[in-house]
N, C-alpha and C positions, 0 to 999 in steps of 0.2 A: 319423622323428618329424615329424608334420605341425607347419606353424603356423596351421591352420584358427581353433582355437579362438582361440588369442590374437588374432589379425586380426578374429575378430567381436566381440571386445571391445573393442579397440581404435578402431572405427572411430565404434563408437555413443558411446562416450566422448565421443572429439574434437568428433562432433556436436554430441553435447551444451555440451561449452566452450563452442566458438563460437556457440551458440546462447545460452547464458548470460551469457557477456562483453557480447553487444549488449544482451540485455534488462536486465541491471544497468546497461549506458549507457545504456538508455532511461529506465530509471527514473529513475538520477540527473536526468536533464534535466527530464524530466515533473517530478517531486518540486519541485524547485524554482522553476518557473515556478510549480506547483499553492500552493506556499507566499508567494508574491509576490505573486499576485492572492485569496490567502484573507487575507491582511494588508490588501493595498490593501480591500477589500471588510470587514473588519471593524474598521478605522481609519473607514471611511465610516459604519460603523453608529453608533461611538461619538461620531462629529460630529454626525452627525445626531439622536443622544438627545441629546445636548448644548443643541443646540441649540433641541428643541423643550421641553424644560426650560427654559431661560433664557426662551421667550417664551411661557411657562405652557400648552401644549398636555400636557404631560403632567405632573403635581406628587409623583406618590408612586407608588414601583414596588414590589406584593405579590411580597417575595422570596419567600413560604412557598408561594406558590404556581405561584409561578415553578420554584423547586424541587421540588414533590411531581411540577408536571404535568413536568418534563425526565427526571427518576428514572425514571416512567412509561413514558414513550415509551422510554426504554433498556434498562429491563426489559424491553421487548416487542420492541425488536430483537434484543437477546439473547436470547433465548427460542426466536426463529427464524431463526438462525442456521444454514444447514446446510455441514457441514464435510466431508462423505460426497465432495462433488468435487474439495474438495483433498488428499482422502488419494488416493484414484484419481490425481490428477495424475502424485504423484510413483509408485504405486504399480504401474499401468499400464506403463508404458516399458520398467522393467526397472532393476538398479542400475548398468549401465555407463552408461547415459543419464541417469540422475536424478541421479547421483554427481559427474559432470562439470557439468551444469546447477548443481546446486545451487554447486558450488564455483567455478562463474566468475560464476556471477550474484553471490555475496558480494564475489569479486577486481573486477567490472565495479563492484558499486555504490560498493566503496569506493576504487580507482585514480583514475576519473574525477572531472575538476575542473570 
């Protein structure tokens, strides 16, 4: 009885883990810098309307339009949205590779502190 087969599963697994574990450490990291400077930068916005409120450069903000035109614009990114490359992602590799990926990049994002 060979162990061919289970050695070629085995190896693209592991692959995958450890391919996974780092990119869920990456992410955690990236995520939260990306969330640190989307606060600092939208802390700054709301100073800044603040403030040009208080010294009358802006007196009245049309929410109704505010709103129709943000709908808009997300309607239309959703719309073209294509998803065809991330089913290939995982679909391509194979399930010893995607299987292991998939489950260390969840154990990476959520271990790391």
């Amino acid at each position: 009885m060979s162990s061919e087969p289970l050695l070629s599963s085995i190896i693209p697994f592991a692959g995958g883990e450890l391919l996974g574990y780092a990119m869920g450490f990456a992410l955690t990291k990236v995520l939260k810098w990306m969330l640190i400077i989307v606060g600092l930068l939208a802390g700054m916005f709301f100073v800044g309307v603040q403030l040009l409120q208080k010294y009358g450069y802006a007196s009245a903000v049309s929410w109704d339009k505010l709103e129709n035109d943000t709908s808009t614009q997300i309607q239309h990114w959703a719309a073209n949205v294509d998803v065809t490359n991330v089913h290939s992602l995982f679909h391509t590799p194979g399930i010893p590779v995607s299987s292991g990926l998939g489950l260390e990049l969840l154990a990476g994002f959520v271990r790391t502190r």
